[in-house]
C-alpha positions in Angstrom: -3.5 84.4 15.1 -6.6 86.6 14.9 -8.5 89.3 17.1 -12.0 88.6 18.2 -13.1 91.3 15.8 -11.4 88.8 13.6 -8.7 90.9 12.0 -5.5 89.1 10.8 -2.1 89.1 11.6 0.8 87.7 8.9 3.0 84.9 10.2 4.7 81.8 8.7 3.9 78.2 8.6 5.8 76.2 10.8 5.0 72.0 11.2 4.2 70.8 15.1 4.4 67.0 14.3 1.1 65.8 12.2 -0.5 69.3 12.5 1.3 72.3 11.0 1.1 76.4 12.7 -0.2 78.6 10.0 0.2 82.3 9.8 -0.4 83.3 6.8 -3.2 86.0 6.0 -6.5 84.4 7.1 -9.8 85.4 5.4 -13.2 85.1 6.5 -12.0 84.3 10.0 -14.6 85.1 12.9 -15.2 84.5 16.3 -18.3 82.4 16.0 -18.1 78.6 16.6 -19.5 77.6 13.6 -15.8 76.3 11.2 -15.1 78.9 8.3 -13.2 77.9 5.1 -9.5 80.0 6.0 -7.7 80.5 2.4 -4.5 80.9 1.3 -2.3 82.0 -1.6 -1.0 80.0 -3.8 -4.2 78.0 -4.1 -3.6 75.7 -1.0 -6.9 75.7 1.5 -6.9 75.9 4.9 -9.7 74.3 6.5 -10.7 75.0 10.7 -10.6 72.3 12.6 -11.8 73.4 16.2 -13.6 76.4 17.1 -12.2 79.4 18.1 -11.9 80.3 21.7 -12.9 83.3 23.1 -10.1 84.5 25.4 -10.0 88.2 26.2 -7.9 90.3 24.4 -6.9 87.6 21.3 -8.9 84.2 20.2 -6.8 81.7 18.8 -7.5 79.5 15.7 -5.9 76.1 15.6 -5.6 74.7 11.9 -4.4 71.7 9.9 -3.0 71.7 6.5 -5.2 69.7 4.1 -4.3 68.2 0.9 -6.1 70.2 -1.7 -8.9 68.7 -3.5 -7.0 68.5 -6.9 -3.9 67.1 -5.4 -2.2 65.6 -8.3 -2.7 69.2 -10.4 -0.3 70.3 -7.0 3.0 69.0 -7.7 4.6 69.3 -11.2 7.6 67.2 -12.3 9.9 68.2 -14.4 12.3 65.6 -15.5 14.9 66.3 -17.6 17.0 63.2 -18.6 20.7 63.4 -20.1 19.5 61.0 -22.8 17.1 58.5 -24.0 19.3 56.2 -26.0 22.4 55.1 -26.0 24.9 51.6 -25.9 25.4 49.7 -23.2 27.1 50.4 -20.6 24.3 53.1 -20.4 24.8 56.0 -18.0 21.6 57.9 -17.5 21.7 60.9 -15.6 18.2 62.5 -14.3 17.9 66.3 -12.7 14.5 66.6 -11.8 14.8 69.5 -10.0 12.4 72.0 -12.0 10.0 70.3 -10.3 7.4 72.7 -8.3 4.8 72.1 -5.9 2.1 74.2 -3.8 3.2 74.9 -0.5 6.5 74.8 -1.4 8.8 77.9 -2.5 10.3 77.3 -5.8 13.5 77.7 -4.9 13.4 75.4 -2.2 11.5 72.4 -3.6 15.1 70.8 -4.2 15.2 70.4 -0.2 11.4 69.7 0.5 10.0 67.5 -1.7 10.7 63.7 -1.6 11.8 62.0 -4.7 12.0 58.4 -4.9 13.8 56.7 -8.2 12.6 53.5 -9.8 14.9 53.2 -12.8 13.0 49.6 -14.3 15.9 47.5 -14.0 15.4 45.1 -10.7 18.2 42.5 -12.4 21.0 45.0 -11.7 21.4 43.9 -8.2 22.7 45.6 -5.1 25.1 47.7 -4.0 28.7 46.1 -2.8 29.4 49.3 -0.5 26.2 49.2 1.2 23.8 46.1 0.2 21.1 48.3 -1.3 19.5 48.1 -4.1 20.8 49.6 -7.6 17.5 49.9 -9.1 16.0 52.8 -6.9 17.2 55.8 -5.5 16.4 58.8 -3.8 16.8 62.7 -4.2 15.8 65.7 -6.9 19.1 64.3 -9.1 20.4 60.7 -9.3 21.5 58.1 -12.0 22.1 54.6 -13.0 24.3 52.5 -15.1 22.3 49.6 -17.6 24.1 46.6 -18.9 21.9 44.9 -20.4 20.3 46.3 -23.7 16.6 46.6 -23.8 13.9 49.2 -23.2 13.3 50.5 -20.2 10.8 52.7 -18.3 11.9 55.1 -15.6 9.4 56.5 -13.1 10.0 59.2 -10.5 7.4 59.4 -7.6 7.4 62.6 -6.0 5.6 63.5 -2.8 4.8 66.8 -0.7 5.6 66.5 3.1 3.3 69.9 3.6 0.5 68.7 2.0 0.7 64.8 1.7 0.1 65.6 -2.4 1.8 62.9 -4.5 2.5 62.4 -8.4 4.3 60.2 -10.5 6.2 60.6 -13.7 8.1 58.2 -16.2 9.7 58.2 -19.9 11.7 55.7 -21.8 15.1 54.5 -22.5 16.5 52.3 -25.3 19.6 50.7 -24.2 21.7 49.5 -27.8 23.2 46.4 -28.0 27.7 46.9 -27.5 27.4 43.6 -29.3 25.8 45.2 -32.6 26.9 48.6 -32.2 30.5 47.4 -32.4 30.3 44.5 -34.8 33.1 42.8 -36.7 36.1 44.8 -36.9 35.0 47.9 -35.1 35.8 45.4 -31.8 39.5 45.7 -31.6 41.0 42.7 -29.1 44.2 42.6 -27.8 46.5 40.4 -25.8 50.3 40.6 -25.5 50.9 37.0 -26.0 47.9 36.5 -29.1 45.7 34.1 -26.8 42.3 35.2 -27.8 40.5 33.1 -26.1 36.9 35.0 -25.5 37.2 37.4 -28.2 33.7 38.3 -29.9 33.3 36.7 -33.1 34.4 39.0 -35.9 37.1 41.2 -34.0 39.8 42.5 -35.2 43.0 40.4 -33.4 45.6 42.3 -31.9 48.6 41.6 -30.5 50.4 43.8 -28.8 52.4 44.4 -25.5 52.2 48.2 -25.9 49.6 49.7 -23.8 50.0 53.4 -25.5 50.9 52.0 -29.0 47.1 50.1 -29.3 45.2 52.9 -27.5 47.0 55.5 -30.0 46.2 53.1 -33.0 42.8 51.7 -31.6 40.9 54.3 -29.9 38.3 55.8 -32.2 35.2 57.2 -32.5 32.5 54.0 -32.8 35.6 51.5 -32.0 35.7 49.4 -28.4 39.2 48.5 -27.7 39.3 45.4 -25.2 42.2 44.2 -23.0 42.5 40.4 -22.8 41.5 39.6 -19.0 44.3 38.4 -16.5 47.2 39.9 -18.6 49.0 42.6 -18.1 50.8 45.6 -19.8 53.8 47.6 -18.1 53.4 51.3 -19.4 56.6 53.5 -19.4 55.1 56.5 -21.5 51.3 58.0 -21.8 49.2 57.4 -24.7 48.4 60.4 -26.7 45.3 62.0 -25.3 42.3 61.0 -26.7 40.6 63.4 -29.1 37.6 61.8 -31.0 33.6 61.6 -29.8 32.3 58.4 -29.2 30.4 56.1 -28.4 33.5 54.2 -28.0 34.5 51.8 -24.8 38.1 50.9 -23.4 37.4 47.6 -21.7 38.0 44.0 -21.4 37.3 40.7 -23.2 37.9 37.1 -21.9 37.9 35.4 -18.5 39.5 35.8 -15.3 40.8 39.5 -13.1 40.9 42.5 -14.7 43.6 43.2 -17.2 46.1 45.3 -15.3 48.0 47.8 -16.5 51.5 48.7 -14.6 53.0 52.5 -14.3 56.7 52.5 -14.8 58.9 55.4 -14.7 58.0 57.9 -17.5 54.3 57.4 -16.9 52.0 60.4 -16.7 48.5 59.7 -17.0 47.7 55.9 -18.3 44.5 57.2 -20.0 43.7 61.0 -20.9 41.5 63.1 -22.5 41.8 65.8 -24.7 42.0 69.3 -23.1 38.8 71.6 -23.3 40.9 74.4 -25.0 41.8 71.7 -28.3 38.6 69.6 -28.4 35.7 68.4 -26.4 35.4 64.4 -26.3 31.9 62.6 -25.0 30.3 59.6 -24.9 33.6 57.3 -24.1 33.3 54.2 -21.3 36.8 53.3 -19.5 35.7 49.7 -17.7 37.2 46.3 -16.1 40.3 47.7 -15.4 43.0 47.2 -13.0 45.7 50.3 -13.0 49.0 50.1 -10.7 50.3 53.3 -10.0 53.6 51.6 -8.9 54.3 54.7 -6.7 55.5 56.4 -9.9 55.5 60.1 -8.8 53.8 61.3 -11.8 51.3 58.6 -12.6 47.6 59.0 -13.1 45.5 56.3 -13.6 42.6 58.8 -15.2 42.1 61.5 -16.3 39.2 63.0 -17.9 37.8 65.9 -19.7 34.6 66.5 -21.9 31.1 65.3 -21.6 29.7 62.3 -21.2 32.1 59.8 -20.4 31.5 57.1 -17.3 34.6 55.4 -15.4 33.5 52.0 -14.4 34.4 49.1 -12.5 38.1 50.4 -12.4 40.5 49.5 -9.5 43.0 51.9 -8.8 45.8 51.4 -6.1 49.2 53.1 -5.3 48.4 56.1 -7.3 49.4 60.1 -6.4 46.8 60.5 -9.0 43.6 58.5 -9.1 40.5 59.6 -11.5 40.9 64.1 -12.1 39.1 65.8 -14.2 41.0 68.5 -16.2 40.4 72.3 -15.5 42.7 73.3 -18.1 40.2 73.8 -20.0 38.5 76.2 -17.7 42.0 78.6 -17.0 42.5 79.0 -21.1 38.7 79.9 -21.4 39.0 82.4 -18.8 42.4 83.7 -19.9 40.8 84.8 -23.7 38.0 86.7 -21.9 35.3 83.9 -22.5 32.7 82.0 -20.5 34.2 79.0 -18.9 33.7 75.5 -19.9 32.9 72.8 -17.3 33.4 69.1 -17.5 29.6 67.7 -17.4 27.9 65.0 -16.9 30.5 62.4 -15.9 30.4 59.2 -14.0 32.9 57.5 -11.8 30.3 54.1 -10.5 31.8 50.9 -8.8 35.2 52.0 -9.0 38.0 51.5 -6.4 40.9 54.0 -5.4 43.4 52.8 -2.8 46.5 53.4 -1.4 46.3 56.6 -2.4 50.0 58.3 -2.3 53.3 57.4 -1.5 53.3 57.4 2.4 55.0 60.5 2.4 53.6 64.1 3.9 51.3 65.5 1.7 49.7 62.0 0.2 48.1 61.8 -3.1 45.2 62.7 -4.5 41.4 59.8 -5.2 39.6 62.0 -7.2 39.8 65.4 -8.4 38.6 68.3 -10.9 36.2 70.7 -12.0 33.1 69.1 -13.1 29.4 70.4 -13.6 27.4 67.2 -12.9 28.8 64.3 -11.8 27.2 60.4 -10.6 29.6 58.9 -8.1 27.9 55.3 -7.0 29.4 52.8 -5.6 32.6 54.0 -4.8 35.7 53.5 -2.4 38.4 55.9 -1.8 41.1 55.2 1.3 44.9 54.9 1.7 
């Protein structure tokens, strides 16, 4: 908006369909029909598309926002992975949101920008909740799970709305073979009734009918405990919680459902993690299970604390406590005086919680903590 003796006026930008309203400070604006290059701060330009009209007391100057000639120098992405190597199961975590671009406020480029995900894995399929695709994505933070071992290259496309700018980014994962990572002995099957039947060559044979008594033994750093497929374990008290750093995986070996593990009376949490005020666990993987609750009062199928650790494909029914994450560790750290300390970077993907709470006033709880970063894909919570 500018006077015929072309003084300026500040105002803000506002979009009107293809076109957008800008207010900004104008320079070099005049009354004369010939166009004049309007500039901005912040390096975008402003270029006139129709002449000003001379209407007594104010002419008005109609503009469109142009992309600027260096476009891809306009957005920067900034990409900041959780990690670039790891076994499989995989959980890669991406924040991207240092990105900047021009046009946009810092602090806003979060909201505005469009980021779209290509995480290099077309094989993984599609969703089960909603029939899309697992190997893209959408938003300034996202993630994905990888299986398979390999290398793989990630690229984030980012575009401006404001500007129509548009750049592209990428890095590299290695995804580690479980197979090789976890050879011989450091594989630890076991089956209640010693049928081994799909046990990876080289394992160390277990058998035991104790659910707590193998995960106390068994569950190590660098060791994968797996549960013989279609059996099942009644658990009457809680393992020990689980204090060492991985990469470790609680999981499954064989053919057929899930190996299901039953709450009985005395139950408290069927798998936990150490509490942030003793120890910090990461890097663990909890998979292919099935957990009962049984409607034991004080059963929880999971609970979680530390860094790094990724619930998935676990079903979870007739629990008052599905998957928590403990804040224990946050009321000790506040107590001495101390900065708190969040659970981070944890993933709950293709997991199931259902029938959640005795049918009784007051219900149960699906999922619940104190967490600072978490992927949830592919999930299902009801009653």
């Amino acid at each position: 908006e500018a006077s015929p003796g072309g003084s300026t006026t500040a105002r803000t930008a506002r979009c009107v369909g293809q076109h957008y309203h800008y207010g900004g400070r104008l320079e070099a604006c005049s009354a004369s029909p010939r166009p004049s290059i309007l500039r901005r701060t912040r390096k975008a330009q402003l270029v006139q598309q129709r002449q000003i009209l001379n209407l007594a007391p104010l002419a008005f100057c109609v503009i469109s926002l142009m992309p600027c000639p260096n476009a891809a120098a306009q957005i920067h992405i900034d990409i900041v992975p959780n990690k670039t190597k790891d076994v499989a199961p995989f959980k890669l975590f991406v924040d991207a949101s240092g990105t900047t671009a021009a046009e946009v406020e810092d602090a806003w480029a979060f909201h505005d920008l469009h980021y779209v995900w290509d995480f290099g894995d077309p094989s993984s399929g599609t969703w089960a909740t909603n029939g899309k695709s697992r190997n893209s994505g959408f938003g300034a933070t996202y993630g994905h799970v990888f299986d398979r071992p390999g290398k793989y290259t990630v690229t984030l496309t980012v575009s401006n709305p404001l500007t129509g700018d548009t750049a592209t980014d990428s890095f590299s994962i290695n995804v580690e073979d479980p197979g090789k990572c976890f050879a011989g002995e450091n594989t630890i099957c076991v089956s209640p009734n010693g049928d081994f039947s799909g046990a990876p060559g080289g394992a160390l044979l277990v058998t035991d009918n104790d659910f707590a008594s193998a995960i106390d033994t068994y569950a190590k750093s660098g060791k994968r405990v797996l549960f013989r497929r279609g059996e099942q374990w009644r658990i009457s008290r809680s393992p020990a919680r689980i204090v060492e750093d991985g990469p470790s995986v609680i999981g499954a070996f064989g053919k057929g459902p899930k190996p299901k593990l039953v709450a009985e009376v005395g139950c408290g949490a069927i798998l936990s993690f150490s509490e942030m005020k003793r120890n910090v666990t990461k890097n663990w993987r909890v998979m292919d299970l099935e957990i009962d609750g049984n409607w034991v009062e004080t059963a929880t199928a999971i609970r979680l604390c530390g860094h790094d650790q990724l619930v998935y494909r676990v079903d979870c029914s007739r629990v008052n406590g599905g998957i928590s994450f403990s804040e224990s560790g946050l009321r000790f750290q506040w107590d001495k005086g101390q900065r708190p300390l969040l659970n981070s970077d944890l993933g709950i993907v293709d997991c199931t919680v259902s029938n959640i709470g005795k049918p009784s006033p007051g219900g149960g709880v699906g999922i619940y903590g104190a967490t600072d970063g978490i992927l949830l894909l592919g999930s299902t919570l009801h009653d």
